[in-house]
C-alpha positions as CSV (number, residue, x, y, z in Angstrom):
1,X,-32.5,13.6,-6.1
2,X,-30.5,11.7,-3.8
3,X,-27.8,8.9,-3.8
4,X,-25.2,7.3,-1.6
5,X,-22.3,6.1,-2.8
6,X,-19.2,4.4,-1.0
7,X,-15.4,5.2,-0.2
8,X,-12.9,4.9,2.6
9,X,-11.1,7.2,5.3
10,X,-7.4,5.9,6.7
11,X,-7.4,6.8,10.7
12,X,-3.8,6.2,11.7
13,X,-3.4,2.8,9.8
14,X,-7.5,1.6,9.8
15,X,-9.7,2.3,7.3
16,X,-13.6,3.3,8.2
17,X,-15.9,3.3,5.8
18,X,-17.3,6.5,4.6
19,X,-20.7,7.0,3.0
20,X,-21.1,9.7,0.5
21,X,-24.1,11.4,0.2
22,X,-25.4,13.2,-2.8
23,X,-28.5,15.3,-2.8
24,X,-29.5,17.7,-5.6
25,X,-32.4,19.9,-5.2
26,X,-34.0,23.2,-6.8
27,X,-33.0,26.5,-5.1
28,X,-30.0,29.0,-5.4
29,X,-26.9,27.2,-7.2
30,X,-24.5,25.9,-5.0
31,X,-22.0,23.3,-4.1
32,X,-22.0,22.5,-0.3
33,X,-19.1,19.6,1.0
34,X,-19.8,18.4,4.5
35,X,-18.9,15.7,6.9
36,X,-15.8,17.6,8.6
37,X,-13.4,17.6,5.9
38,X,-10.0,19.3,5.5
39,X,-8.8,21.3,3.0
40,X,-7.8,18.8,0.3
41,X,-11.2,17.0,0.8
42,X,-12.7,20.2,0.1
43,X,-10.9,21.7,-3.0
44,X,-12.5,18.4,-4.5
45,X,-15.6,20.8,-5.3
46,X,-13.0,22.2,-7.9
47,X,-11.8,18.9,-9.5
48,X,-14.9,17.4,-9.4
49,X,-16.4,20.1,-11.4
50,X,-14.0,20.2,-14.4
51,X,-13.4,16.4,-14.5
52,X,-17.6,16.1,-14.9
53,X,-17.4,18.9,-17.2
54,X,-13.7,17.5,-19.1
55,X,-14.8,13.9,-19.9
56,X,-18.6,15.3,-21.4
57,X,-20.9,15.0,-18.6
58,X,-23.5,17.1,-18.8
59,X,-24.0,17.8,-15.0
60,X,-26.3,20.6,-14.2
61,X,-24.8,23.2,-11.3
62,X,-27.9,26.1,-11.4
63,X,-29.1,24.1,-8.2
64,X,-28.6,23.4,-4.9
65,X,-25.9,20.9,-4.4
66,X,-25.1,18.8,-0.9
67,X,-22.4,16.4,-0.8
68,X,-22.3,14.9,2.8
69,X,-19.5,12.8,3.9
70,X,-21.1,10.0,6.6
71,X,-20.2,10.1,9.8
72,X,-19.7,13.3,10.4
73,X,-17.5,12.8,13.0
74,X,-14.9,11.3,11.3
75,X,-11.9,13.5,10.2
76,X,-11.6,13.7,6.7
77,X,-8.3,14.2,4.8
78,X,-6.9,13.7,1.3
79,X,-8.5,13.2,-1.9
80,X,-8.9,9.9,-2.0
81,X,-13.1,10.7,-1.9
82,X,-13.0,12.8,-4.9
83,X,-14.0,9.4,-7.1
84,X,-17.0,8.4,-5.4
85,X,-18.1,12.2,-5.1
86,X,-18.0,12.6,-8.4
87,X,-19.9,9.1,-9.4
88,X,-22.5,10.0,-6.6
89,X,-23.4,13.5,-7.8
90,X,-23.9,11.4,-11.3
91,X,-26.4,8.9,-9.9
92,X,-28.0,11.8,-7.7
93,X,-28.3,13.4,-11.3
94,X,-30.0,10.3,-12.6
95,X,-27.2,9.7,-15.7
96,X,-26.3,6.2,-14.2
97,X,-28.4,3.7,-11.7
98,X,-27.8,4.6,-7.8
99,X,-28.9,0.6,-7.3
100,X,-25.3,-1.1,-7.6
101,X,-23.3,2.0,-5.4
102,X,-24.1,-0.2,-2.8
103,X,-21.8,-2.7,-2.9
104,X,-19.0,-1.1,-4.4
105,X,-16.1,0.8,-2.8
106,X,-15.0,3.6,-5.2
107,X,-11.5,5.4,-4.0
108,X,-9.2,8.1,-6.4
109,X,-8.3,11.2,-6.6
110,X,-9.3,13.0,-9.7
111,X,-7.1,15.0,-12.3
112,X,-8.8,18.3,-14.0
113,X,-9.2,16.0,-17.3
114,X,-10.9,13.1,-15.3
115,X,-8.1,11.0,-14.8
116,X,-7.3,9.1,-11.8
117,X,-4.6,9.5,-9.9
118,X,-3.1,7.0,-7.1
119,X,-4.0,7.3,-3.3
120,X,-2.5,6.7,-0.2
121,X,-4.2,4.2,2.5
122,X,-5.7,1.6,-0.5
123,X,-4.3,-1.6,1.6
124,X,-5.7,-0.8,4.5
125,X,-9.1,0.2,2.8
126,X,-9.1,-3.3,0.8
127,X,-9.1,-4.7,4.1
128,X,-11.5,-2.8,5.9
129,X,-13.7,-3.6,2.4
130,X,-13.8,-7.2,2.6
131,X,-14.3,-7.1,6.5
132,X,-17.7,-4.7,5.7
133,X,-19.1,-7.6,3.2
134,X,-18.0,-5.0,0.3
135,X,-18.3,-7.3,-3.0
136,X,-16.1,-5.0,-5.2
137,X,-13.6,-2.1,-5.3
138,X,-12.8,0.2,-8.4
139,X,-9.1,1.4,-7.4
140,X,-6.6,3.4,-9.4
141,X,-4.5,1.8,-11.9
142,X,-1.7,2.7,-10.4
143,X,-2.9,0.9,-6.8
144,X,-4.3,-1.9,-9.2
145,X,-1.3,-4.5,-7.5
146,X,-1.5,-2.9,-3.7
147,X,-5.4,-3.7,-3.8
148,X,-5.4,-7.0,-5.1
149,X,-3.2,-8.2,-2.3
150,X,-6.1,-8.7,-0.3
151,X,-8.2,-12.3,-1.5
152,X,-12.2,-12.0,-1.7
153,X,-12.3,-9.2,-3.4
154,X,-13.2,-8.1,-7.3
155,X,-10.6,-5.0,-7.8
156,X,-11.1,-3.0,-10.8
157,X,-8.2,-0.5,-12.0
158,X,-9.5,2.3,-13.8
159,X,-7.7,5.2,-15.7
160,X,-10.3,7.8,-16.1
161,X,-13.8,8.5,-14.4
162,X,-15.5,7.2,-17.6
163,X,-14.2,3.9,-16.8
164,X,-14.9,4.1,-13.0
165,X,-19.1,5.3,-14.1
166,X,-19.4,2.4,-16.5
167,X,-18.4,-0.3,-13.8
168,X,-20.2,1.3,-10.8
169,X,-23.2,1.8,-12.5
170,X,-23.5,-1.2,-14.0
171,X,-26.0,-4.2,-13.0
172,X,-23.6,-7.2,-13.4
173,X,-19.7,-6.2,-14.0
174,X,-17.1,-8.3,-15.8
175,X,-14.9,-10.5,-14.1
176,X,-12.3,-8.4,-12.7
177,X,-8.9,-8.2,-15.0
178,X,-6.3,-10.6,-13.8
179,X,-3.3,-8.3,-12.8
180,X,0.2,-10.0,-13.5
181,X,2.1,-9.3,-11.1
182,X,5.0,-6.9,-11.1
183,X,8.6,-7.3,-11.5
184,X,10.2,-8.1,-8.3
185,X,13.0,-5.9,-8.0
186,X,16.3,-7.4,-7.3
187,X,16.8,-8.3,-3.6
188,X,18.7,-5.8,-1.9
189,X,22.2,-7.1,-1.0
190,X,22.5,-7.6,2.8
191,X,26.0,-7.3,4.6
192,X,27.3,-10.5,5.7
193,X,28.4,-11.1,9.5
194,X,31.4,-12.8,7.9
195,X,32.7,-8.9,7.2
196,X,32.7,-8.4,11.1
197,X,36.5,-9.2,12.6
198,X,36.8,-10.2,16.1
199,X,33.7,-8.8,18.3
200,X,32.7,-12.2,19.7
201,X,30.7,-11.1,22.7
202,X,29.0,-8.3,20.3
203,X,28.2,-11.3,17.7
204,X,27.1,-13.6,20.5
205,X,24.6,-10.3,21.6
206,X,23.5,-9.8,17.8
207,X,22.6,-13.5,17.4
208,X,20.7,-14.0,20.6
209,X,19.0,-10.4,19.6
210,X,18.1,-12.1,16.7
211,X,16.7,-15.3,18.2
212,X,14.6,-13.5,20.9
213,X,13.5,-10.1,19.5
214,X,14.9,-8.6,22.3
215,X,15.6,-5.0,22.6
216,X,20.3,-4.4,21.9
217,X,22.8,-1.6,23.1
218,X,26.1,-1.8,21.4
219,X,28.3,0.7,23.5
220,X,31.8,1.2,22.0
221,X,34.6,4.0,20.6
222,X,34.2,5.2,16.7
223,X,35.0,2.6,14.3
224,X,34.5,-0.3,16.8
225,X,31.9,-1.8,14.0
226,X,28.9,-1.2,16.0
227,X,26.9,0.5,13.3
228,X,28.2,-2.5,11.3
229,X,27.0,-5.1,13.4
230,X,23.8,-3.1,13.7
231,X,23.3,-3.5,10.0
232,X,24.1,-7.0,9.7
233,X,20.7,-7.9,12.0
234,X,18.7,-7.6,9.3
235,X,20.9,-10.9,7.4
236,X,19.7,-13.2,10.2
237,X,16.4,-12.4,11.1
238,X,13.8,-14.9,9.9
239,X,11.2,-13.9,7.3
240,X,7.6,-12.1,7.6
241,X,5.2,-14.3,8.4
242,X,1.6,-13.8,6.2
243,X,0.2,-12.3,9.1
244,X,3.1,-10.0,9.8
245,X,3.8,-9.3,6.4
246,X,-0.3,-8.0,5.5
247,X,-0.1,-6.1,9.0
248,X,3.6,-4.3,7.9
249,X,2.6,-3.5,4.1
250,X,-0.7,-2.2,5.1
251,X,0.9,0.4,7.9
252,X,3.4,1.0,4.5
253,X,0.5,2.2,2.7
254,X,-1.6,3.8,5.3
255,X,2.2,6.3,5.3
256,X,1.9,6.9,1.8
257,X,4.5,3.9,0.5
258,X,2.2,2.2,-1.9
259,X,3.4,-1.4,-2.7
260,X,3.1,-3.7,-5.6
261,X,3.6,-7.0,-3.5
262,X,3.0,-7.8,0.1
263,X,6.6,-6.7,2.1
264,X,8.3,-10.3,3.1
265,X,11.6,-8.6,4.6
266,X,11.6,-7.3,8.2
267,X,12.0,-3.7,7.7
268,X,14.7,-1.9,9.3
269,X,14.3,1.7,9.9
270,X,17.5,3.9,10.9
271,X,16.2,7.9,11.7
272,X,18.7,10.6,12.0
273,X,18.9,11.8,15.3
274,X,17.4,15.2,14.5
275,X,14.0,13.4,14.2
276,X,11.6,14.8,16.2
277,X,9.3,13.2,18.8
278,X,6.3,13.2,16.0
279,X,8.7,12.4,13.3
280,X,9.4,8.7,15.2
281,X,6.3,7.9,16.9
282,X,3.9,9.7,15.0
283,X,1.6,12.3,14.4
284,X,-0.1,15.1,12.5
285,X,-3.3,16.9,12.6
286,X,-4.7,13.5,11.6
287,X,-2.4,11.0,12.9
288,X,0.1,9.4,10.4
289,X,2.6,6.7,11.2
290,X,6.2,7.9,12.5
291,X,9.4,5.7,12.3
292,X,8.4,3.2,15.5
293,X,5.2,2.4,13.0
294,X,7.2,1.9,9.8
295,X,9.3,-0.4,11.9
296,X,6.5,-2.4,13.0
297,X,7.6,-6.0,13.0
298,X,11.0,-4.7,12.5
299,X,13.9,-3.1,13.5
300,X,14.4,0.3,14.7
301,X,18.3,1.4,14.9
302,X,19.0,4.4,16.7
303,X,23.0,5.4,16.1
304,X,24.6,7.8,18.2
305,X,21.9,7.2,20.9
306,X,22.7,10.4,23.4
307,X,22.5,12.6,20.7
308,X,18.9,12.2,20.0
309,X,17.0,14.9,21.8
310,X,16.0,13.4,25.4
311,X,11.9,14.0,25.3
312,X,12.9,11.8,21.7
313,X,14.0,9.2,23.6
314,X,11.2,9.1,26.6
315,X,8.7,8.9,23.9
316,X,9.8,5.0,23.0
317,X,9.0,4.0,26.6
318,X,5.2,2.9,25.8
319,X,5.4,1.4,22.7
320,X,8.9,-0.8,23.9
321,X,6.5,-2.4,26.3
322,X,3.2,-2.6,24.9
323,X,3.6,-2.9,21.1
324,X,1.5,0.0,20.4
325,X,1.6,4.3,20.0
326,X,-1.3,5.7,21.5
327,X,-1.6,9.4,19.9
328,X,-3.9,12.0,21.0
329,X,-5.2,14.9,19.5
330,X,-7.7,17.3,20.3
331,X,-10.6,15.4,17.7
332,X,-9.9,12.1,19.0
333,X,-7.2,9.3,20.0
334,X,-5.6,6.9,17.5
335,X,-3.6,4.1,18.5
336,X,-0.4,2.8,15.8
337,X,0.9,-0.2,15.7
338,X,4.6,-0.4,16.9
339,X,5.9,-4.0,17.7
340,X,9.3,-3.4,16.7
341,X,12.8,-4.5,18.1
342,X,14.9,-1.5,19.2
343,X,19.1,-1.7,18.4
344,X,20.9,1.5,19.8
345,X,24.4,2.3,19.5
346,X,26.3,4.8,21.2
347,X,29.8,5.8,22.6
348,X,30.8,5.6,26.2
349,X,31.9,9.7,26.8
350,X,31.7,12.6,24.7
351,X,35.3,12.4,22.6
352,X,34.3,8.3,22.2
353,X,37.3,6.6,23.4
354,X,36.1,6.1,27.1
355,X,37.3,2.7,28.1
356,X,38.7,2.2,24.6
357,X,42.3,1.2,25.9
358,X,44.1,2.2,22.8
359,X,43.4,6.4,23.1
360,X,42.9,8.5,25.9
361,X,39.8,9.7,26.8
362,X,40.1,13.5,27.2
363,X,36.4,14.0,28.5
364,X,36.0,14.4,32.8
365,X,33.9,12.5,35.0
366,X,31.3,15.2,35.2
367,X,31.1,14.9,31.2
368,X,30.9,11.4,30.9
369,X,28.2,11.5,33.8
370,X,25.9,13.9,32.1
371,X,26.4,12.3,28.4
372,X,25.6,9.2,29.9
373,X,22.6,10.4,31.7
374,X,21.3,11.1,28.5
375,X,19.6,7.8,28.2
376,X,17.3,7.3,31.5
377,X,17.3,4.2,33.7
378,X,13.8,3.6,32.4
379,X,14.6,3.6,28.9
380,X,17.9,1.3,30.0
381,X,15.9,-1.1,32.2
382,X,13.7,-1.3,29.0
383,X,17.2,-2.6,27.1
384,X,17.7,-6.7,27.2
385,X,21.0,-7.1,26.3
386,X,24.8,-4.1,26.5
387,X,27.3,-5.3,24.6
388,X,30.2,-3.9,24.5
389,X,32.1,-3.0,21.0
390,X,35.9,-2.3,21.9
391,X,38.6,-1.2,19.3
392,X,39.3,-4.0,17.3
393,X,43.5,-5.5,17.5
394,X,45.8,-5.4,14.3
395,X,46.0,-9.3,14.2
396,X,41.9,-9.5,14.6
397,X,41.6,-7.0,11.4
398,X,43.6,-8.7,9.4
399,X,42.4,-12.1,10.5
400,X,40.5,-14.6,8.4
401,X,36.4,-14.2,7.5
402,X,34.5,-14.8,10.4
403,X,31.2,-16.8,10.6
404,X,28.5,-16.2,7.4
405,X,25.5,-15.1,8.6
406,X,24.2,-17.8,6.8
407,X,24.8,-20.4,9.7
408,X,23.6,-17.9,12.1
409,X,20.2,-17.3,10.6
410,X,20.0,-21.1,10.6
411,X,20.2,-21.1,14.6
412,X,18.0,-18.0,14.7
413,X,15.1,-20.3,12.7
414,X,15.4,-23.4,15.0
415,X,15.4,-21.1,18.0
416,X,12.4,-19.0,16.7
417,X,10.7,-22.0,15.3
418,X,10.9,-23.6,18.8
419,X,9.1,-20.2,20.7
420,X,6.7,-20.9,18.0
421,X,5.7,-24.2,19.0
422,X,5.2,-22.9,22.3
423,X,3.0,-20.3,20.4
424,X,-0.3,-21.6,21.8
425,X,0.1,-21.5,24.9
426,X,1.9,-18.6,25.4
427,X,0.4,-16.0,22.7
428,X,3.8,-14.8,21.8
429,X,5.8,-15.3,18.6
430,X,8.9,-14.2,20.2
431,X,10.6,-14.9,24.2
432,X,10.8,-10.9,24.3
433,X,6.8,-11.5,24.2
434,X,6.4,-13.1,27.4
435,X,4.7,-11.8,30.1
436,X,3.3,-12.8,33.2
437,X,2.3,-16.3,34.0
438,X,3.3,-18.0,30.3
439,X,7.3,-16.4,31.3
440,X,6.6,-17.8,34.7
441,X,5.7,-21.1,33.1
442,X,8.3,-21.3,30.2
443,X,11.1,-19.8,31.6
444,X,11.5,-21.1,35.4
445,X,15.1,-20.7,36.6
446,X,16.8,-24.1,37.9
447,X,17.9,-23.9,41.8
448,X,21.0,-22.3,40.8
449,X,19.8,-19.2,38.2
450,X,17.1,-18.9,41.4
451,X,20.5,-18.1,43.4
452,X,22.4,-16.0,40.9
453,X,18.8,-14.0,40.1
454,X,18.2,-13.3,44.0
455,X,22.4,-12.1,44.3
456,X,21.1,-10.1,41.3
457,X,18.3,-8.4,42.8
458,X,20.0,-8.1,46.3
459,X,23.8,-6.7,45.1
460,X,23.2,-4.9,41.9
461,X,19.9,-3.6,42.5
462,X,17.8,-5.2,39.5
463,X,14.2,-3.7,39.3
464,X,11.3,-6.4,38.6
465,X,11.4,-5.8,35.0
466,X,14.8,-6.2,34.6
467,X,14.2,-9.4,35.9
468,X,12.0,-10.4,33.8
469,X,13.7,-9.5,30.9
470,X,17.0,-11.8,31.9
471,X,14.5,-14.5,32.5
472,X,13.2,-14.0,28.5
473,X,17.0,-13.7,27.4
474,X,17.6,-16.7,29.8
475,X,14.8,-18.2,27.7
476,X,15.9,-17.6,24.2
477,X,19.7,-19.0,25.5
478,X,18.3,-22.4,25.8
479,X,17.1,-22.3,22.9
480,X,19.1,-21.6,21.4
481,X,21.0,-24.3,22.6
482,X,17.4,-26.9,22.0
483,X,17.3,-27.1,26.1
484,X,13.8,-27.3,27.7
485,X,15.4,-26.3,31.0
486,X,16.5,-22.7,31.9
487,X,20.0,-23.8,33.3
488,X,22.1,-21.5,35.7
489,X,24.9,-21.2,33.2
490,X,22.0,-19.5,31.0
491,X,20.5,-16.6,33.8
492,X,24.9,-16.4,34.2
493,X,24.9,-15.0,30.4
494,X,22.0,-13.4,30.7
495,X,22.9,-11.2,33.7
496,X,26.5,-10.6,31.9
497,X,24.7,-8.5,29.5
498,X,22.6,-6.7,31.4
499,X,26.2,-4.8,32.6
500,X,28.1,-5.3,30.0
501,X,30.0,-2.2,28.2
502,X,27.9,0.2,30.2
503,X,28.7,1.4,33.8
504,X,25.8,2.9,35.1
505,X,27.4,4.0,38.4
């Protein structure tokens, strides 16, 4: 006999529906797995077998025994298909009704006794589900929360495969259980700006950062604060939107970080620098998200920037400017999301205190040269805004609180909520978005920025993207400030940062 039953592969950070195809028939016993699958797909011959055999079915094995996993094409990994496997070879058996597969999405992985263990990927299966038509999923208890994120969709949590048979076989099912939902764990404390001493032109930097989403170097010697303003971004960025926060918890679970809730905070991702090249973008015989992915919609901090290995480094060209990884393997290309906004940190020399003004720097010019050219000029022109961190005085670090970050997040808002306004006719949420005509549009330079942008391009040699980016930070300046106009005082600041605490000469 023969029966089709439904589950779900995760590609990168989409789902594609996979059809599982069961077909007993007389001849010499055995158990055949198709449909290009790895090696965890197919060990599910051996859990399959002693859950059927562990929870009472009386499956018969003297025959021959396809299980085909549609398309064919398709890469295969995990055991999230061991679930509808098993339920298929049960209806291809005849011990339940092969009618009501059809509409259900069955995903697990099973234990030897039959129960169901939690999967990776169930977020952006749910999804893909309720895009398909798919009426109803039958999840693992443990992903019972992640699935019912997604609206429109019956989600039943099952512990064992009994359970799981008894609702995919079944004519008409029960409503779905209401889940209550989870604890939310305490909010994790964020540093307050009001810690930082002194570091006005960093703050400045950090707040228009924040305003913009544009890309930050904080140059500086040790214990400057630089990692500690780094670390205070996350305080004064606004929230997730809906949209964000489904896109951001489902590339979360398609890397294995299941969820309970939908992820409202930014995240902010901070890799050693040992990480390799497939450890940050991604990658893998079958693509999985890397740290530029996790930090989708996000932050990505890189401290001690030189000392990440330079092909590291080259790697984050593509996905700075076009939001996206694209990675390619021999089976096929997958493309990762990656919208994130890049802080860096770094020394100016080798020993640190190059242009410190309180120690001497010990390193030579040759040194300072080649540690600098660590970071490439297209990787820098890819930078918005250099601020420099310098040793903090006596007087500033025993000085009085500075600003909360409170009152800056509340400028960050207005200045965010006013790019969104513009949202429909630009197409993009944040000024370190624009592109093309909209920036031409949105952020024209006054008769005097013209001037100081055409001394800029003349005298210090600024590419075409580089102009472009002042023009964005020129942009999120105004408003900032609540100005419609892109005043010459505002491509002035702009072009300040674009030197500032990092001599490329």
């Amino acid at each position: 006999m023969f029966a089709t039953s439904l589950t779900a592969a995760v590609v990168g950070v989409d789902a594609h529906l996979v059809r599982v195809e069961a077909d007993t028939a007389p001849g010499f016993p055995k158990f055949t797995l198709v449909g290009l699958p790895d090696s965890a797909v197919r060990e599910s011959q051996e859990r399959i077998r002693a859950a059927l055999r562990n929870c009472g079915y009386g499956f018969k094995w003297d025959r021959r025994i396809t299980v085909n996993l549609a398309p064919a094409s398709l890469r295969k990994a995990g055991s999230s298909f061991d679930l509808a496997a098993a339920v298929g070879l049960l209806a291809a058996d005849g011990s339940l009704s092969a009618g009501p597969l059809g509409g259900v999405l069955l995903v697990g992985e099973l234990a030897l006794d039959g129960a169901v263990r939690p999967v990776a990927g169930v977020l952006p299966m749910m999804l893909m589900a309720r895009q398909r038509g798919i009426r109803a999923a039958i999840v693992p208890a443990a992903n019972g929360r992640e699935a019912r994120v997604v609206a429109g969709l019956d989600v039943y949590p099952v512990e064992a495969l009994p359970d799981a048979v008894a609702l995919a076989g079944a004519d008409t099912r029960p409503p779905p259980p209401v889940i209550t939902p989870a604890p939310l764990p305490p909010t994790p404390t964020v540093p307050d700006l009001s810690d930082v001493r002194g570091q006005l032109l960093a703050r400045r930097a950090l707040e228009i950062a924040a305003a913009g989403g544009h890309n930050l170097l904080l140059t500086g010697p040790p214990g400057s604060g630089k990692t500690m303003l780094a670390r205070r971004l996350a305080g004064i960025l606004p929230p997730l939107s809906l949209e964000e926060a489904i896109e951001t918890t489902a590339t979360h679970s398609a890397a294995g970080r299941p969820f309970d809730a939908l992820i409202g905070q930014r995240p902010f991702r901070a890799p050693h620098h040992t990480a390799s090249d497939a450890a940050l973008v991604g990658g893998g015989p079958v693509p999985r998200p890397g740290e530029v992915s996790l930090a989708h919609n996000g932050v990505l901090f890189l401290d001690e920037l030189p000392e990440f290995r330079r092909n590291v480094l080259e790697t984050l060209r593509q996905p700075l400017e076009e939001g996206f990884v694209t990675v390619s393997r021999v089976r096929g290309t997958v493309r990762l999301p990656a919208r994130f906004q890049l802080v860096a940190a770094m020394n100016l020399c080798p020993c640190g205190y190059g242009g410190s003004g309180s120690a001497g720097c010990r390193c030579t010019p040759r040194q300072v040269h080649a540690y600098r050219a660590r970071i490439s000029g297209p990787l820098l022109d890819r930078i918005d805004l250099l601020a420099e961190v310098p040793a903090i005085p006596y007087d500033e670090i025993n000085g009085p609180p500075t600003e909360p970050s409170a009152a800056v997040a509340g400028r960050v808002m207005q200045a965010r909520a006013r790019q969104l306004d513009r949202l429909p006719a630009t197409g993009a949420r944040t000024n370190a978005a624009l592109e093309g005509a909209p920036l031409r549009e949105v952020a024209a330079a006054d008769e005097s920025g013209r001037r100081l942008l055409a001394a800029a391009v003349d005298r210090l040699g600024l590419t075409a993207r580089a102009h472009d980016r002042v023009l964005r930070v020129a942009r999120t300046l105004a408003d900032l400030e609540g100005e419609r106009r892109i005043l010459g005082r505002y491509v002035a600041e702009a072009l300040q940062f674009r030197r500032c605490g990092f001599d490329t000469a």
